[in-house]
C-alpha positions as CSV (number, residue, x, y, z in Angstrom):
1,X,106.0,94.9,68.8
2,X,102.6,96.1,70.6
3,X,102.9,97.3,73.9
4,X,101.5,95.1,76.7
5,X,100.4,98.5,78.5
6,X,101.8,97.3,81.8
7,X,104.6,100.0,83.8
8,X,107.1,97.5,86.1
9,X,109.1,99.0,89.2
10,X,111.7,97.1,90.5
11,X,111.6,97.5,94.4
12,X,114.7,95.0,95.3
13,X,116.4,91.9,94.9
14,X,113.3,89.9,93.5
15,X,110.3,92.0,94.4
16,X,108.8,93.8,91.8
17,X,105.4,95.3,91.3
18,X,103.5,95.2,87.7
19,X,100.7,97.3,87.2
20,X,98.1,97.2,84.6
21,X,95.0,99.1,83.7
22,X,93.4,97.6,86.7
23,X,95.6,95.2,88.6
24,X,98.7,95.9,91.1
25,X,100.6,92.7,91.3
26,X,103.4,92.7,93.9
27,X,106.1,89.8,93.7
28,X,108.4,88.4,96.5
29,X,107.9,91.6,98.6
30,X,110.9,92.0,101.4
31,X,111.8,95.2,101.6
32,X,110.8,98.9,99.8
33,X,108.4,101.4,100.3
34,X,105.2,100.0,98.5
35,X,102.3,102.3,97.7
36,X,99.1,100.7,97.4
37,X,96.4,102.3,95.4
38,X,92.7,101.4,94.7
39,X,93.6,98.6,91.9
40,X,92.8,94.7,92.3
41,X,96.1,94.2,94.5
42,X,98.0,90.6,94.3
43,X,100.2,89.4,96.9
44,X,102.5,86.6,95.7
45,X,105.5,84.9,97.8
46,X,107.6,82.5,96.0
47,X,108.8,80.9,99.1
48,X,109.7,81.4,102.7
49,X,113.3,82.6,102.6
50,X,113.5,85.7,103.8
51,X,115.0,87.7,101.4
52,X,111.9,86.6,99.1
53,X,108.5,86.6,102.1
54,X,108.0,89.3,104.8
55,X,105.5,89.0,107.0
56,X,104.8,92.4,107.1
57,X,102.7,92.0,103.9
58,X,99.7,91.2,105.9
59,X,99.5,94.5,107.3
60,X,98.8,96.0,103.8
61,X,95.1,94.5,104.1
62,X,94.8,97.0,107.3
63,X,94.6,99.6,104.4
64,X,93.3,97.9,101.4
65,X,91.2,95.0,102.8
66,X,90.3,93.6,99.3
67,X,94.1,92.1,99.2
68,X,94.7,88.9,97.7
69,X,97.6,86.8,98.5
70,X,99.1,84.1,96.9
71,X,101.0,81.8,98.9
72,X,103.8,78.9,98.2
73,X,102.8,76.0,99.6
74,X,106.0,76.2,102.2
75,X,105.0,79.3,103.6
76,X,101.5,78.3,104.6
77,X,102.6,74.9,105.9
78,X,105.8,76.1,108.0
79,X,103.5,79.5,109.5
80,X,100.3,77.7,109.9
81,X,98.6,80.5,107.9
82,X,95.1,79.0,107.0
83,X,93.8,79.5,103.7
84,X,90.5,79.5,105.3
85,X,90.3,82.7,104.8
86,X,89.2,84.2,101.7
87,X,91.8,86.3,100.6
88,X,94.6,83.9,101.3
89,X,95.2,80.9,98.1
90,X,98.1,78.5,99.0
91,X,99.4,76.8,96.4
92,X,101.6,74.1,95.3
93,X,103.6,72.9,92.0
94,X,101.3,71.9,89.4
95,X,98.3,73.8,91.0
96,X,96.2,75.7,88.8
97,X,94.1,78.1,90.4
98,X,91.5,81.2,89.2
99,X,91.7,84.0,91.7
100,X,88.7,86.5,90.9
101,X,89.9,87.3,87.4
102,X,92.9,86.2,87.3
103,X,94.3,82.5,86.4
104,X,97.9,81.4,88.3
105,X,100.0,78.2,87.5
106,X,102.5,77.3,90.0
107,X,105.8,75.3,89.1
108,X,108.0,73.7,91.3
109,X,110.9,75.6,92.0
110,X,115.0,73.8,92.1
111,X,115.4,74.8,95.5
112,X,112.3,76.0,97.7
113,X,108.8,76.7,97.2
114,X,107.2,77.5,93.7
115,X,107.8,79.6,90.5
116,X,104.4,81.6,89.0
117,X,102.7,81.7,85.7
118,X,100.5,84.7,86.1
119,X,97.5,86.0,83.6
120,X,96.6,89.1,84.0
121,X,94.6,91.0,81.2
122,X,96.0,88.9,78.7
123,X,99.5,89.5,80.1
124,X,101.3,86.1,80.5
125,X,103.7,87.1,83.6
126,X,106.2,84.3,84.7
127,X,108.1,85.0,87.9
128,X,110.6,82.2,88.6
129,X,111.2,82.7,92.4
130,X,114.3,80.6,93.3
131,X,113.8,78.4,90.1
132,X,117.6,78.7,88.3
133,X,119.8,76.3,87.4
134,X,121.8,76.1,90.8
135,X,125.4,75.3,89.4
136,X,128.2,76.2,91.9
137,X,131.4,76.9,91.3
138,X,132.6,74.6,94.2
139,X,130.1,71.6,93.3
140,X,131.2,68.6,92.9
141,X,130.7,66.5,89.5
142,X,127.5,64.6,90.6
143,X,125.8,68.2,92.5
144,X,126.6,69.6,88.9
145,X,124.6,66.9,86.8
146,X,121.9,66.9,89.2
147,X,121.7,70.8,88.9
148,X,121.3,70.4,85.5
149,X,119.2,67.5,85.2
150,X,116.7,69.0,87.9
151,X,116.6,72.4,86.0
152,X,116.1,71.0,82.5
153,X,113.0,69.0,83.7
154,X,111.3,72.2,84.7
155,X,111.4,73.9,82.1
156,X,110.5,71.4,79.9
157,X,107.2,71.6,81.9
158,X,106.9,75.2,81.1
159,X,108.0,74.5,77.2
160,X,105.1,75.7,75.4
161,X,103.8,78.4,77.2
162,X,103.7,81.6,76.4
163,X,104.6,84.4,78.7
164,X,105.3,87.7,78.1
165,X,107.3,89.0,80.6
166,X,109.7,86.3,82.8
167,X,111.4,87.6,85.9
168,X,114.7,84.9,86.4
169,X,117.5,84.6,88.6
170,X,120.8,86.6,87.5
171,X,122.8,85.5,90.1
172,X,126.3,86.5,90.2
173,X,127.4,84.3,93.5
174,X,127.3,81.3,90.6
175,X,130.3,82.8,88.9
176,X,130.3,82.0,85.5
177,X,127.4,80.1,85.6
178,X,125.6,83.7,86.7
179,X,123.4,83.8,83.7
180,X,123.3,80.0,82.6
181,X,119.7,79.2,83.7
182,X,118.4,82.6,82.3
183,X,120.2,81.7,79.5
184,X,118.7,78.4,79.3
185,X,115.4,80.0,79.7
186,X,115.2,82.2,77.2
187,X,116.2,79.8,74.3
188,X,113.8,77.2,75.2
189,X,110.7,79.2,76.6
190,X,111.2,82.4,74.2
191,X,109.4,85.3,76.8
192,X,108.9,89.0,75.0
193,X,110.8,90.5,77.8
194,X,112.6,89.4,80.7
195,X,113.7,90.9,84.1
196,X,116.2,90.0,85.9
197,X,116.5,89.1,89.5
198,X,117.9,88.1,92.6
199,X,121.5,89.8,91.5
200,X,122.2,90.9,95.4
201,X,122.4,95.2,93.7
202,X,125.7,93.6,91.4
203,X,123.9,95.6,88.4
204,X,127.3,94.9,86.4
205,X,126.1,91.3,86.1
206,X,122.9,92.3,84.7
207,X,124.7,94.1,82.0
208,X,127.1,91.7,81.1
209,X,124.3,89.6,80.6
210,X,122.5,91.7,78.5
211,X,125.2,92.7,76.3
212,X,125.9,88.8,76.0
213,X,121.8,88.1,75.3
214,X,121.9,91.1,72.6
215,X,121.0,89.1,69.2
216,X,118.5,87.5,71.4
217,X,114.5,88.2,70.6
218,X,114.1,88.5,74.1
219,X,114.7,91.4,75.3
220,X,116.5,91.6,78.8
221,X,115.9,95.0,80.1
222,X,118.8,96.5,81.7
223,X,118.5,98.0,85.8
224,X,120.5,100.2,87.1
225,X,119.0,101.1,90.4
226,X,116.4,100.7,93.3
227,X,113.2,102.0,92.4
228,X,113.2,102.2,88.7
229,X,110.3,101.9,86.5
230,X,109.6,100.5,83.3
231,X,107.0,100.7,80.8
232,X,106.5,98.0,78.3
């Protein structure tokens, strides 16, 4: 398999930055030291919640004033952060927008805000945000079909497209449904790679999962701490 020539590090929870030859691209930024360097630097925030946006991201452009951000819709209507300005794109599901030299595609998410469909150097980078299949263990029959049924129409709107590396929600608060949207995922959309997320540290979960994903194609790459990097 040829390398996409990309190097991942996994700050926390569902913030990690990709780096290419001549991009930074930081995801769902919370917490974590964050060193910017002289790259094309992309901000994105899948949604307001705050263990996914900071606000603190906008004092990064103090330093590095050719910042881009890109914005869920949410976020810029609930903050009243104006897209007036030119290094600020809001965007909603279905949007597709060209940012300098890079193309984005936001999808809606099942619970808040929007999931993105990045290309970056001919990398196809899909970072899901708080788009899972939300089946609780509580729920009661009709919250379980409509978990499903809301789920399975997303993806079917991402059937199709390639991507290359998908960050998706691992969550083990679901239970035993911890890995069914990633699950789900992979066997309809087929990504190279993907990443988990939004685990909450439990990085027994993520292993579990990849042990039970093993025959997959995809490859679910396995994190064990805070600050690790990867090279694909």
């Amino acid at each position: 398999m040829e390398n996409l020539h990309v190097s991942i590090k996994f700050l926390n929870h569902s913030c990690f930055i990709a780096e290419t030859d001549k991009h930074l691209l930081i995801f769902d930024y919370y917490q974590g030291k964050v060193d910017l360097n002289d790259k094309k630097i992309y901000i994105f925030s899948s949604h307001i919640h705050a263990d996914h946006y900071n606000p603190e991201i906008f004092d990064w452009q103090k330093m590095r004033p050719h910042i881009q951000y890109i914005l869920s819709y949410d976020i810029c209507g609930e903050t009243g952060i104006s897209q007036a300005k030119s290094n600020i794109t809001c965007i909603s599901p279905y949007e597709e927008k060209l940012i300098n030299d890079i193309k984005v595609k936001a999808y809606s998410s099942t619970d808040e805000g929007v999931a993105f469909l990045v290309q970056c150097e001919g990398i196809n980078m899909f970072h899901a945000g708080d788009l899972n299949w939300w089946s609780w263990p509580d729920d009661i029959p009709a919250e379980i079909e409509k978990a499903e049924k809301c789920f399975k129409e997303e993806i079917a709107k991402i059937k199709g497209q390639q991507i290359d590396i998908a960050f998706f929600p691992v969550d083990p608060r679901l239970k035993q449904n911890y890995g069914l949207g990633a699950e789900y995922f992979i066997n309809e959309i087929k990504p190279r790679y993907l990443i988990p997320i939004h685990f909450w540290d439990d990085y027994e979960s993520i292993e579990q999962f990849r042990v039970t994903m093993k025959a997959s194609p995809t490859q679910v790459i396995e994190l064990t701490h805070r600050g690790q990097e990867i090279i694909l």
